[in-house]
C-alpha positions as CSV (number, residue, x, y, z in Angstrom):
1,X,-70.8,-79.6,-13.4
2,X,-72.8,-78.2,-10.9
3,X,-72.2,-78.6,-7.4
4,X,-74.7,-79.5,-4.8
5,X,-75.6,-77.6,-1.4
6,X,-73.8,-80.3,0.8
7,X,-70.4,-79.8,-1.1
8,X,-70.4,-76.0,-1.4
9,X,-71.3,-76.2,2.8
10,X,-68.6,-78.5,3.1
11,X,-66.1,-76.6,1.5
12,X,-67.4,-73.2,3.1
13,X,-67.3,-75.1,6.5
14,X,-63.4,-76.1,5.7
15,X,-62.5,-72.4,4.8
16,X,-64.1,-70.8,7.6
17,X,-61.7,-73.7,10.0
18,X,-58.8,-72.7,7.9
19,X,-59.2,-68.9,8.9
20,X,-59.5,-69.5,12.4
21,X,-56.3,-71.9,12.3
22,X,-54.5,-68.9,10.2
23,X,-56.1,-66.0,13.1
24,X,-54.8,-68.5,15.5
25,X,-51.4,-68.9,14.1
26,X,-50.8,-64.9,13.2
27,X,-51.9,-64.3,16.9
28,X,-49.7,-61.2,18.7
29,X,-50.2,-63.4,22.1
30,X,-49.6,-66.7,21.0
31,X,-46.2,-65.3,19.1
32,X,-45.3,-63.5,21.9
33,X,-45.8,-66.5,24.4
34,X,-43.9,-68.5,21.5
35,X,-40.7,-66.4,21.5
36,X,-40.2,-66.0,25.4
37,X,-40.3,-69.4,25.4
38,X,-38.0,-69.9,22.5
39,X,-35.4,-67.5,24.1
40,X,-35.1,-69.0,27.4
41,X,-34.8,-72.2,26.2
42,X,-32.3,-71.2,24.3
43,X,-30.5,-69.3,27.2
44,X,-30.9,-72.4,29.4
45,X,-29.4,-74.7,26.2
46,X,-26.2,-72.0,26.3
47,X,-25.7,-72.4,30.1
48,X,-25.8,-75.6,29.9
49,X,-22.9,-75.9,26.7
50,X,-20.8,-73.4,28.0
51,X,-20.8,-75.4,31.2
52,X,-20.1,-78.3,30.0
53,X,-17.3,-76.9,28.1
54,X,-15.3,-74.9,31.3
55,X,-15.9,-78.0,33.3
56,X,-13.9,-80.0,30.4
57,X,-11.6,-77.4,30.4
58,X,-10.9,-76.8,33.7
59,X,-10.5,-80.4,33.9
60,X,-7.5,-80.4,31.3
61,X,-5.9,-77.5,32.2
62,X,-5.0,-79.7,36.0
63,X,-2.3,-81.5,34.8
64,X,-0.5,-78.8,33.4
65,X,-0.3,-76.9,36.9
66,X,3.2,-78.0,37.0
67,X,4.5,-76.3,34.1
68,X,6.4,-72.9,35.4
69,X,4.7,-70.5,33.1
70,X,1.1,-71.9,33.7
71,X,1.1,-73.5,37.4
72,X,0.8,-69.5,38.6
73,X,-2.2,-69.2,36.2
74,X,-4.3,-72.3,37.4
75,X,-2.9,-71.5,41.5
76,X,-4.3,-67.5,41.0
77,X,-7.1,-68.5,39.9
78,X,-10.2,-70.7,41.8
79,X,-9.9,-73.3,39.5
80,X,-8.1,-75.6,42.3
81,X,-11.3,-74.7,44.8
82,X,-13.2,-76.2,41.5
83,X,-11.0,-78.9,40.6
84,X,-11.1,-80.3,44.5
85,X,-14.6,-81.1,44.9
C-alpha cells in the first residue's frame, strides 16, 4: 500500500492548514480580544436584566403606597419621580 506523491502532499498540505488554524486559535491577542468582548457583553446583558427587573418592581411596588407601613417607604424614596414619567 504505497502511497503516491500527490496524497502524501495532500495530506502534508492539510496538516500544515490545521497548524495555522490551531496557532490561530491558541493566539494570546485573539483570546484576549475574545474575553474583553465576552465581558462587556456580558456587563451590558446584566444592565440590561437588572433593569428590567427594578422597572417591574418599581412598577408593583405603586399600588401599595397606600399601605401605612410601606407608603413612607415608596414617598422617601425617588421611586415616585420614576413612577411619574
Amino acid at each position: 500500500m504505497a502511497q503516491s506523491n500527490s496524497e502524501l502532499s495532500e495530506l502534508n498540505k492539510n496538516i500544515k492548514l490545521l497548524n495555522r488554524s490551531i496557532a490561530k486559535a491558541n493566539s494570546l491577542r485573539r483570546n484576549l480580544f475574545l474575553s474583553l468582548l465576552k465581558g462587556v457583553a456580558t456587563a451590558l446583558g446584566a444592565t440590561i436584566v437588572a433593569t428590567a427587573i427594578i422597572a417591574v418592581l418599581a412598577r408593583s411596588i405603586k399600588p401599595f403606597g397606600d399601605i401605612p407601613v410601606i407608603g413612607p417607604l415608596v414617598e422617601s424614596s425617588q421611586m415616585q419621580q420614576y413612577l411619574e414619567k
